[in-house]
C-alpha positions in Angstrom: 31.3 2.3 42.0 29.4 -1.3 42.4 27.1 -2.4 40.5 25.2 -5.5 42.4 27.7 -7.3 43.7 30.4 -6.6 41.5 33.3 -3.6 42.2 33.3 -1.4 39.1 37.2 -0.9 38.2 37.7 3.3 38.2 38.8 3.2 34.5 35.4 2.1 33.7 32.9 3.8 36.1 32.7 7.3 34.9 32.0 5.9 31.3 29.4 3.4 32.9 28.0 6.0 35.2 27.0 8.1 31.6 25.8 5.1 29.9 23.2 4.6 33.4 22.5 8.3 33.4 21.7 8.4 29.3 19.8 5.5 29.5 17.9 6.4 32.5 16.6 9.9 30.7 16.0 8.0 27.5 15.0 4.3 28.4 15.5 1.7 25.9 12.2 0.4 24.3 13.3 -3.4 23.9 13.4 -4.1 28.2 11.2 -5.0 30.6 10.8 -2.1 33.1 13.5 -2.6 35.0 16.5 -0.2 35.1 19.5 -0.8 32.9 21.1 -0.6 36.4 19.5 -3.9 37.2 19.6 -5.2 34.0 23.6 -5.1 34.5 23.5 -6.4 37.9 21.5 -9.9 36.7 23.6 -10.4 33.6 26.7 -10.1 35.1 26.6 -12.9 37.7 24.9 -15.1 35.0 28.1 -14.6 33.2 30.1 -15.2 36.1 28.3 -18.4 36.8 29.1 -19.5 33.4 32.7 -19.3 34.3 33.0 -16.2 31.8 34.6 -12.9 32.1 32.5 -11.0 33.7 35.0 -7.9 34.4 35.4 -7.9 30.7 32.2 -7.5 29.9 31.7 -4.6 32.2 34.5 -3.1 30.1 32.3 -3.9 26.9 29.0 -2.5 28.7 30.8 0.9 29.7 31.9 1.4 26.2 28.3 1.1 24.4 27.5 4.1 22.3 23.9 4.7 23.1 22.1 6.2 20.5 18.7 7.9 21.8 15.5 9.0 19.7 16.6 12.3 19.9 20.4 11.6 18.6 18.1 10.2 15.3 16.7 13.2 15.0 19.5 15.6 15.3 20.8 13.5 12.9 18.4 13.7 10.2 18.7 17.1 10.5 22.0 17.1 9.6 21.5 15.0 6.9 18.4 16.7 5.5 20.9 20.3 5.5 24.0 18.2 3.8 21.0 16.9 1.2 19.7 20.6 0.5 23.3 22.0 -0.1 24.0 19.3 -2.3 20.7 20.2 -4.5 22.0 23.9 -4.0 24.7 23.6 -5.6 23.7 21.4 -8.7 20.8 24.4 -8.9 17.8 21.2 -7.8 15.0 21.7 -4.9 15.3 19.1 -2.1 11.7 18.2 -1.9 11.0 19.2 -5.4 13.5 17.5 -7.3 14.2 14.4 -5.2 12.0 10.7 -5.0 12.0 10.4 -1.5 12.4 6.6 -0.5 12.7 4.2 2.7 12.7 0.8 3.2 9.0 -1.3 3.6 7.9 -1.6 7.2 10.3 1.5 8.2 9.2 5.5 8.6 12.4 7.0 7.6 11.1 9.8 5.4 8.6 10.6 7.7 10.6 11.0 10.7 12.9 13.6 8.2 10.1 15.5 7.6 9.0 15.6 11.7 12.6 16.4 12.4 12.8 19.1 10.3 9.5 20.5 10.1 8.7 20.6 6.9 5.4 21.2 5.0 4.4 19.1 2.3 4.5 15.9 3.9 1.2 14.6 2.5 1.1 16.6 -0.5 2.1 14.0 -3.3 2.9 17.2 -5.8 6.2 17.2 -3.4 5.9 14.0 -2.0 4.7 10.8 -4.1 2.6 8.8 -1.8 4.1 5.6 -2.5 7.4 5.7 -0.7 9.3 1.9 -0.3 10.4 0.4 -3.9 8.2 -2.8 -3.5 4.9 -0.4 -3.9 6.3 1.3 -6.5 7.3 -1.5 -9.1 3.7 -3.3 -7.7 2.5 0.3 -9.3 4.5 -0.6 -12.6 3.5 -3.8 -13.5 -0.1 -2.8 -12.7 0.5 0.2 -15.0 1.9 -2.6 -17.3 -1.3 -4.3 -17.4 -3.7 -1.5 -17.9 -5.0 -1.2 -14.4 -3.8 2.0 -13.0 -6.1 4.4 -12.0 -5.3 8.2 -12.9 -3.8 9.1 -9.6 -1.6 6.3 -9.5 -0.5 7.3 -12.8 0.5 11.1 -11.9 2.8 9.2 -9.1 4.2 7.3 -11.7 4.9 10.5 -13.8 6.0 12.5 -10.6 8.6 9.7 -9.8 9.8 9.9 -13.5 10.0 13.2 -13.9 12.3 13.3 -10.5 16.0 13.4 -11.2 17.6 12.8 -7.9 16.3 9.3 -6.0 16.9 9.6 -2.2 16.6 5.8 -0.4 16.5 6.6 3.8 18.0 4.3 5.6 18.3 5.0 9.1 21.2 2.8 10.3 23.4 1.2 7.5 25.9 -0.7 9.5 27.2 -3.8 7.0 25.7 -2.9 4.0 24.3 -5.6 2.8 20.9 -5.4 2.4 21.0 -1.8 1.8 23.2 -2.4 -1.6 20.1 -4.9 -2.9 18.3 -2.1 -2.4 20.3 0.2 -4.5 20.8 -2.1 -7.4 16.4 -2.6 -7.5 16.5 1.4 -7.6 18.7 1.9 -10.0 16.9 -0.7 -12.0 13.5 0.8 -11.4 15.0 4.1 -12.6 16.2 2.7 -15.9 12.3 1.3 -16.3 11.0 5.0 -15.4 13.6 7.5 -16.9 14.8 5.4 -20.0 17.3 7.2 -21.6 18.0 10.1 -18.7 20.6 10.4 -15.9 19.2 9.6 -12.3 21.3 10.4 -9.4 20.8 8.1 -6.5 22.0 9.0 -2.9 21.5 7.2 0.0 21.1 9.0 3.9 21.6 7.8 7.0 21.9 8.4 10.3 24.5 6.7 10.9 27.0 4.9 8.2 29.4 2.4 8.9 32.8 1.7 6.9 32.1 -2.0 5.7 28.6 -0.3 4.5 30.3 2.7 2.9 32.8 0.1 0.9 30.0 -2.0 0.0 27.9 0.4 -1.3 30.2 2.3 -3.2 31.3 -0.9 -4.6 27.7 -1.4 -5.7 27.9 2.5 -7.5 30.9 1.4 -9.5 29.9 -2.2 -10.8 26.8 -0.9 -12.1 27.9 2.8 -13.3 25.8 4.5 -10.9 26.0 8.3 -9.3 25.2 9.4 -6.5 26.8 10.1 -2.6 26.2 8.9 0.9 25.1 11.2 3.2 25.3 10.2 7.2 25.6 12.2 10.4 27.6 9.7 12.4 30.4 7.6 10.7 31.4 4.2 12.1 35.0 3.2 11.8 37.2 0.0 11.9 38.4 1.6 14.6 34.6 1.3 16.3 34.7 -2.5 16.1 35.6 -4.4 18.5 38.0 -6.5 16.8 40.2 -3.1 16.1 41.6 -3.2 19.9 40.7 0.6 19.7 37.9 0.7 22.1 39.2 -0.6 25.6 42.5 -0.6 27.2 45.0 -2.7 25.6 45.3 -5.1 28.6 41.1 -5.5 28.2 40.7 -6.0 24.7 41.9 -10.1 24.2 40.1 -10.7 27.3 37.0 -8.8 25.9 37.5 -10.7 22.6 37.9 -14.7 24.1 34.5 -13.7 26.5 32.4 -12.7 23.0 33.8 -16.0 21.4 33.1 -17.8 24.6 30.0 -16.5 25.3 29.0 -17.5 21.6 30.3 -20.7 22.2 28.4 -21.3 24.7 25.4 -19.5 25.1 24.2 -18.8 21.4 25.7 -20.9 18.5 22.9 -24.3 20.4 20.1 -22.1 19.9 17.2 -23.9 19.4 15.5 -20.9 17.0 19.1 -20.4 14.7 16.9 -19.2 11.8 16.8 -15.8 13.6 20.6 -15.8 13.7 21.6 -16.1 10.5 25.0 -14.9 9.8 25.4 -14.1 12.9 29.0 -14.6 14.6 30.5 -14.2 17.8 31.0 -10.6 17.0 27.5 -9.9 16.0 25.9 -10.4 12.2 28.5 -10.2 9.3 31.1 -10.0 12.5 30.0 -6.5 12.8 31.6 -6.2 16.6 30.0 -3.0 16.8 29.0 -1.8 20.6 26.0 0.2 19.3 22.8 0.7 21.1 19.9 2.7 19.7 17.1 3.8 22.0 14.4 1.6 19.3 16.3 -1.7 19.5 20.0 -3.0 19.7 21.0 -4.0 16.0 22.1 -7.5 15.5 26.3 -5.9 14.0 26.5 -5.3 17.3 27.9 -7.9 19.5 25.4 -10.4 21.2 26.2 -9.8 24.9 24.7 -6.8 24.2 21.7 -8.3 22.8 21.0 -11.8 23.2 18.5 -13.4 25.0 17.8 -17.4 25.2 14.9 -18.7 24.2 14.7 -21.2 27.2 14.7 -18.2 29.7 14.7 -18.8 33.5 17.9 -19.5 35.4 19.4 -22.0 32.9 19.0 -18.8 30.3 20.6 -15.3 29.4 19.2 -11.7 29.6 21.3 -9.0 27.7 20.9 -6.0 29.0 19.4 -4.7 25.7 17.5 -7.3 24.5 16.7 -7.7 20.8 13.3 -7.7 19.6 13.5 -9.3 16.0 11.0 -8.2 13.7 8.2 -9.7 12.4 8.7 -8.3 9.0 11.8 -8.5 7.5 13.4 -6.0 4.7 13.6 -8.7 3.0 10.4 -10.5 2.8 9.1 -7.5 1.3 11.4 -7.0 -1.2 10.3 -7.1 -5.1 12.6 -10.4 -5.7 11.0 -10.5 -9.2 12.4 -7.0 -10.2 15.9 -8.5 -9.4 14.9 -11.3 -11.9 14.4 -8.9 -15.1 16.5 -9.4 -18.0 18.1 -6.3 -19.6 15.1 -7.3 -22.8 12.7 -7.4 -20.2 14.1 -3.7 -18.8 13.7 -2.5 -22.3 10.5 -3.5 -23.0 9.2 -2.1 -19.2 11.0 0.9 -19.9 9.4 1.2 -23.3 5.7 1.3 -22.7 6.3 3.2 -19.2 8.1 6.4 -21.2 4.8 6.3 -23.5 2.5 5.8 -20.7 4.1 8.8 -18.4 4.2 10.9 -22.0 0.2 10.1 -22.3 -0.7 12.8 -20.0 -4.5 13.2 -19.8 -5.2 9.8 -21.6 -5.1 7.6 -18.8 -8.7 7.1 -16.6 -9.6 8.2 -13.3 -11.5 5.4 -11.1 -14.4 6.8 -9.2 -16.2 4.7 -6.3 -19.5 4.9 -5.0 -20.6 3.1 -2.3 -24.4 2.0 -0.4 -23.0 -0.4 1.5 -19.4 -1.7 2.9 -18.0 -4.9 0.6 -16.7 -7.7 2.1 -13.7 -8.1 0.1 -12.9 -4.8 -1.5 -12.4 -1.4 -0.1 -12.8 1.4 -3.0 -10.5 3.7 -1.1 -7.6 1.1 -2.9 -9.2 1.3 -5.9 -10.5 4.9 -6.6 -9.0 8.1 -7.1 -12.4 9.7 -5.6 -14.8 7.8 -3.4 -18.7 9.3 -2.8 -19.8 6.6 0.4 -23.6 7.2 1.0 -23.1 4.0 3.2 -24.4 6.1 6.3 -28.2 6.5 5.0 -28.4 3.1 4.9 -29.0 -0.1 7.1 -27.0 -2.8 6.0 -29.2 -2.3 2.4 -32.0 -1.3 3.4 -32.5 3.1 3.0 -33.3 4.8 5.8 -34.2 7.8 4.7 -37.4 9.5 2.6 -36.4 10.8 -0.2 -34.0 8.9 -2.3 -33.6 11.7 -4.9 -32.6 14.6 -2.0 -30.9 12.3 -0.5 -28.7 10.0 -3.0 -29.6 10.7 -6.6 -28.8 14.7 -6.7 -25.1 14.0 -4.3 -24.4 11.5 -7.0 -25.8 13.3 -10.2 -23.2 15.9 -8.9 -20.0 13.7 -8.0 -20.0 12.1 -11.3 -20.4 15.1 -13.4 -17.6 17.1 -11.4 -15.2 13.6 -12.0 -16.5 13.5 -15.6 -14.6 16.6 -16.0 -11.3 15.7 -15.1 -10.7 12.7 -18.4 -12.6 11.3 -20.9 -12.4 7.7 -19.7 -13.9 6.7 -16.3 -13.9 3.7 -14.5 -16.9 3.2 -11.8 -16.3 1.0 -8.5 -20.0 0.1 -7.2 -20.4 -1.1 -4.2 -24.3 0.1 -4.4 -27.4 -0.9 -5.2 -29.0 -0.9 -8.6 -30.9 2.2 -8.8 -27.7 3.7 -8.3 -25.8 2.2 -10.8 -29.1 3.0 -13.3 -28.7 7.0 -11.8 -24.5 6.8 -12.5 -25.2 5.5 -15.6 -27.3 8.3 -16.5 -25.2 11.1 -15.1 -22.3 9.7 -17.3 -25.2 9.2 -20.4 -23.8 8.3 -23.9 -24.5 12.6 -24.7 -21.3 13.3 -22.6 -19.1 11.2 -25.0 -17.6 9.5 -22.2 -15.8 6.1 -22.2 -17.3 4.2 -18.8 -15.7 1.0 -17.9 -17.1 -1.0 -14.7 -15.3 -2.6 -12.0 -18.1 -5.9 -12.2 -17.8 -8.4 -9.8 -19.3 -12.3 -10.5 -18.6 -16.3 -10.1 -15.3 -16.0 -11.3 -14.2 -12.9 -9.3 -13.9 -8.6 -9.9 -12.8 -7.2 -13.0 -12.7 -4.2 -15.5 -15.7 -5.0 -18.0 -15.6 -2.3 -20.6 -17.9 -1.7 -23.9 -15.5 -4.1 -26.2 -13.7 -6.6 -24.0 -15.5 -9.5 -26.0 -13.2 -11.9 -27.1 -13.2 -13.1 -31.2 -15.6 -15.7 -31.6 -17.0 -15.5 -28.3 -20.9 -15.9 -28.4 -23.0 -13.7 -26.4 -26.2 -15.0 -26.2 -29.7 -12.5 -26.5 -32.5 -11.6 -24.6 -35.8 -13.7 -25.1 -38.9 -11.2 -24.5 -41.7 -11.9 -23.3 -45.0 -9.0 -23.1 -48.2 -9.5 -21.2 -51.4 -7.1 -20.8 -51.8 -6.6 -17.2 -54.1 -3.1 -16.5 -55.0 0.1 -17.7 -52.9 2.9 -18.4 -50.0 4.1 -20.1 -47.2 3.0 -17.7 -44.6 -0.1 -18.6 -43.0 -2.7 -16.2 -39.8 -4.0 -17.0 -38.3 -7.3 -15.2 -34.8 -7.9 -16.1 -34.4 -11.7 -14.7 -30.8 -11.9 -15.7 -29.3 -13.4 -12.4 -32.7 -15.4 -11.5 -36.2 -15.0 -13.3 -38.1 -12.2 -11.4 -40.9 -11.9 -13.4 -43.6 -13.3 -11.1 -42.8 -11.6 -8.8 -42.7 -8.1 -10.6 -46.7 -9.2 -11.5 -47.6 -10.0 -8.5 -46.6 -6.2 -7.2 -47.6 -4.3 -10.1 -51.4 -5.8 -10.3 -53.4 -4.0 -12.6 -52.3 -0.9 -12.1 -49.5 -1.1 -14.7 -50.6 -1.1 -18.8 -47.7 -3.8 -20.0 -44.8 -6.0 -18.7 -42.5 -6.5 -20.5 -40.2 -9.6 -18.9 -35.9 -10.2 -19.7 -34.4 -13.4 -19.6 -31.2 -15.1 -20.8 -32.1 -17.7 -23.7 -30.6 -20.3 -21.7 -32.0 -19.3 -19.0 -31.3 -16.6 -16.0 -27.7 -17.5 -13.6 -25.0 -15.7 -12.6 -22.8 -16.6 -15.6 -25.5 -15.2 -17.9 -24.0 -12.2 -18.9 -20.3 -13.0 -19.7 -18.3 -9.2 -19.9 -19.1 -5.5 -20.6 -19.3 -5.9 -24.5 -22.7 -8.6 -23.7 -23.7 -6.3 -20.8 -24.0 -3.3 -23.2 -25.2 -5.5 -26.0 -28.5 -6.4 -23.8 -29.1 -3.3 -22.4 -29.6 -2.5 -26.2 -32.2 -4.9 -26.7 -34.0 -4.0 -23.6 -33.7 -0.4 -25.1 -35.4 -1.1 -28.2 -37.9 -3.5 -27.0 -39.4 -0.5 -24.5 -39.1 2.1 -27.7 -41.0 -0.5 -29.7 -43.7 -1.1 -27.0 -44.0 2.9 -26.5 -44.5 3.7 -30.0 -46.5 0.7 -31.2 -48.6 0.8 -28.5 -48.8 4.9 -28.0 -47.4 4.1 -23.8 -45.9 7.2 -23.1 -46.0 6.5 -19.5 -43.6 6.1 -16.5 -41.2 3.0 -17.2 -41.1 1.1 -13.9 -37.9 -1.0 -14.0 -37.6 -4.4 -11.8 -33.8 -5.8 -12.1 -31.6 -8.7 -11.0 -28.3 -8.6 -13.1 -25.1 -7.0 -13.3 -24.7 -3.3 -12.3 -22.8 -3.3 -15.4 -26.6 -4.1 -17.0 -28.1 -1.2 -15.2 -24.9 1.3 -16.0 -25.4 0.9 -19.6 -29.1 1.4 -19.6 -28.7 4.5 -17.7 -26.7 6.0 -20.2 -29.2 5.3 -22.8 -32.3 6.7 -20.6 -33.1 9.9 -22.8 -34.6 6.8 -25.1 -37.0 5.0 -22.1 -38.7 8.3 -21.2 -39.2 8.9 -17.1 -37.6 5.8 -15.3 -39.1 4.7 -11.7 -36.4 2.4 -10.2 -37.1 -0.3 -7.6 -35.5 -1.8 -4.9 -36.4 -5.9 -3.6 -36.9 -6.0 0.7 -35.8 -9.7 0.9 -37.9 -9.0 4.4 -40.4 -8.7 4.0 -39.8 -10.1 0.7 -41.2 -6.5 -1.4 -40.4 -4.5 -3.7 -40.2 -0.1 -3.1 -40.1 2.6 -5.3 -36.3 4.3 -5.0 -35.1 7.2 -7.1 -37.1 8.4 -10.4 -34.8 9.4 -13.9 -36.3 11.6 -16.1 -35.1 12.3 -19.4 -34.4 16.3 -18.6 -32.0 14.9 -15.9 
């Protein structure tokens, strides 16, 4: 057999010839289009040019195992069966009774469920939806500081109530990285299941001995149980430096070309950060001759993989080129989880147990949107999202009837959420007639506690009904009423954010009895109204200013309301709009700078 130039010896060709033929049915994602045939044929006089052993390294080519897509798969079928016979026999479901986890940036426990067709995949009553560790203790300390949303706290309980952890890891050749990853899970367990036995395994495709030794090192230091599941062990005897692999009279040559070609070609490179702990015989002197279909891993050795930086002629082209990614394991990892001190466990593990206990306590977040945020998008933030985005233009309603339309899809949302807890939290990315019209579907009749997700000068946050701080002031409302028409109607302009009152006269003319004008004492800005305890404590005022105008001055007319302040402002006065009477909310046109009549609120609603 020749390859290029070069006279394949016969000990090697039938073993070359299998590698060509595998490769060829499953091509290796990492190269260029060319055949591995012709990838051979150009590193192999680059070698010789280099005065290195080329015959040697067609030994080490010949003797890659080549691990296809579809090897991965058969493999986590095995895996998945040794998995369910384990849970068999200690009387525990596989998908029921096991925290399914894989590593950030990877698909692991995804591709077990593809390759073994299994239901469920989405369903996070089987499945938690947060799947790498990193997400999950993100999802702890935001527990930690009160900012979970419902759903993110049934994950929380779902995890916790899982006795068996399962971390995916599709390749686990030195070990290394994999056994940080054990230690944060076991730690993360002791946060979630204070007190109870977790049994954490670990599955992969393929296992190699140094791995094995250092993970089960890691299970004994810290008094952990659990096995390690794999379809395809690695041996010493798999390493290149074992002498195992190729003839005896080919393995010292095949050893001095790797540290040669190290020498040489890799240890000058010009990017080294990339190679770190990487030797002669690949990273952690792996000297593995492994190949998978995805990518080469870096144990292996770097004749296999390598590829200069400078390129051209004065470069090197491995056959199965590297590609290093982007996003490390590592760069993801939670680093400050590793930092906790066994007080700081305690104390985690503490309020988590009374959280995950608290079921039905915790609040549900529910989003409605008119129009898309810049910064924020509720589907990160809500349990349950109504988007009414799409009868709108940019802010501007495009339809005729805002009640059909908007006010009776949201009257209905909110009261079917209201159902699930006692404590919502609303996310409104909407206009202000529809945070009036949530308001009144959650009204203060429902006994409901309604935080709001507010946003402001000094950024988003949770304002809720007593969030004021001891000794804070909160400065009132100064009023102001004028006589403008006839009638029994009242027009309300809540200037909060900037004074709108001349406005609101201008448009309502005569036809309007009273105005009665809303302003800050120090004077309308966007810092006006400082949290959710001052939001509800104006909305108050403005409450009892309208009952005092309707009963002193017998206006039992429509209340027109004209507003520039907080949603938060609006949300509270909605709940209170059984006192106003019939509410006609407006909306401002900046173009061509007018105000329109948008959704009515009676008090029957």
């Amino acid at each position: 057999m020749k390859l290029g130039s070069f006279d394949v010896p016969d000990d090697g060709g039938a073993a070359l010839r299998r590698l060509l033929d595998r490769e060829q049915q499953h091509p290796y994602r990492g190269a260029d289009q060319t055949s591995l045939e012709t990838r051979l044929a150009r590193a192999l006089p680059d070698l010789q040019r280099r005065q290195l052993d080329a015959e040697a390294a067609l030994y080490l080519f010949a003797n890659v195992l080549y691990w296809t897509d579809e090897d991965g798969r058969g493999a986590w079928r095995e895996v998945y069966a040794s998995l369910a016979k384990w849970c068999m026999r200690n009387g525990l479901d596989v998908l029921n009774d096991c925290y399914w986890l894989q590593v950030a940036h990877e698909n692991d426990v995804n591709e077990v469920f593809e390759a073994n067709n299994l239901a469920g995949r989405t369903d996070p009553s089987i499945q938690p939806g947060i799947r790498n560790l990193g997400e999950l203790w993100a999802m702890v300390k935001l527990a930690d500081n009160s900012g979970c949303s419902g759903a993110q706290l049934e994950i929380l309980r779902t995890v916790a109530a899982r006795p068996v952890w399962v971390l995916f890891w599709d390749v686990n050749l030195s070990g290394a990285t994999a056994a940080k990853e054990i230690k944060r899970i076991g730690r993360c367990s002791q946060i979630l299941r204070p007190g109870l036995d977790t049994t954490i395994h670990l599955a992969s495709q393929i296992n190699a001995a140094a791995a094995r030794e250092t993970i089960a090192k890691v299970y004994a230091d810290l008094g952990l149980s659990g096995e390690q599941f794999s379809a395809r062990e690695l041996g010493s005897g798999d390493t290149l430096q074992s002498g195992t692999r190729l003839p005896s009279s080919m393995h010292q040559r095949a050893v001095e070309l790797c540290r040669n070609f190290f020498d040489q070609v890799v240890r000058n490179d010009a990017k080294r950060d990339r190679l770190r702990d990487v030797s002669e015989f690949g990273y952690r002197d792996g000297g593995l001759l492994l190949v998978r279909q995805s990518n080469c891993p870096n144990n292996s050795i770097p004749l296999l993989w390598y590829v200069s930086p400078q390129g051209g002629a004065a470069g090197y082209a491995a056959p199965f080129a590297r590609r290093f990614s982007t996003q490390s394991h590592q760069s993801a990892a939670p680093h400050d989880l590793d930092q906790l001190t066994l007080e700081q466990v305690t104390g985690y593990a503490a309020r988590m147990k009374a959280l995950c206990a608290s079921r039905g306590t915790g609040a549900r977040i529910v989003a409605v949107s008119t129009f898309r945020h810049p910064a924020e998008n509720p589907a990160e933030l809500a349990d349950a999202i109504l988007d009414l985005s799409t009868n709108f233009a940019g802010r501007r309603f495009q339809g005729q009837d805002w009640d059909t339309m908007l006010h009776q899809p949201l009257a209905a949302f909110l009261e079917k959420e209201a159902r699930h807890l006692d404590h919502l939290r609303l996310v409104l990315h909407a206009h202000g007639s529809i945070a009036f019209a949530a308001g009144a579907a959650l009204n203060l009749k429902l006994q409901k506690r309604i935080d709001v997700w507010q946003g402001g000068a000094q950024g988003s946050r949770w304002w809720t009904v007593d969030d004021n701080v001891p000794g804070q002031v909160m400065p009132p409302l100064q009023f102001e009423v004028s006589r403008t028409g006839c009638g029994e109607d009242i027009a309300v302009a809540i200037g909060l954010v900037h004074s709108i009152a001349g406005e609101v006269k201008k448009y309502v003319g005569n036809r309007i009895a009273v105005l009665l004008s809303c302003e800050p004492q120090n004077g309308p800005s966007q810092t006006a109204i400082i949290n959710g305890a001052h939001a509800w404590q104006v909305a108050q005022q403005i409450v009892s200013e309208v009952r005092k105008l309707r009963i002193g001055s017998r206006l039992s007319g429509i209340l027109h309301i004209f507003a520039a302040c907080p949603n938060a402002v609006l949300v509270a006065l909605g709940r209170q709009h059984y006192l106003l009477g019939t509410c006609q909310l407006y909306e401002y046109d900046p173009e061509p700078a007018i105000y329109t009549p948008s959704l009515k609120v009676t008090s029957s609603r």
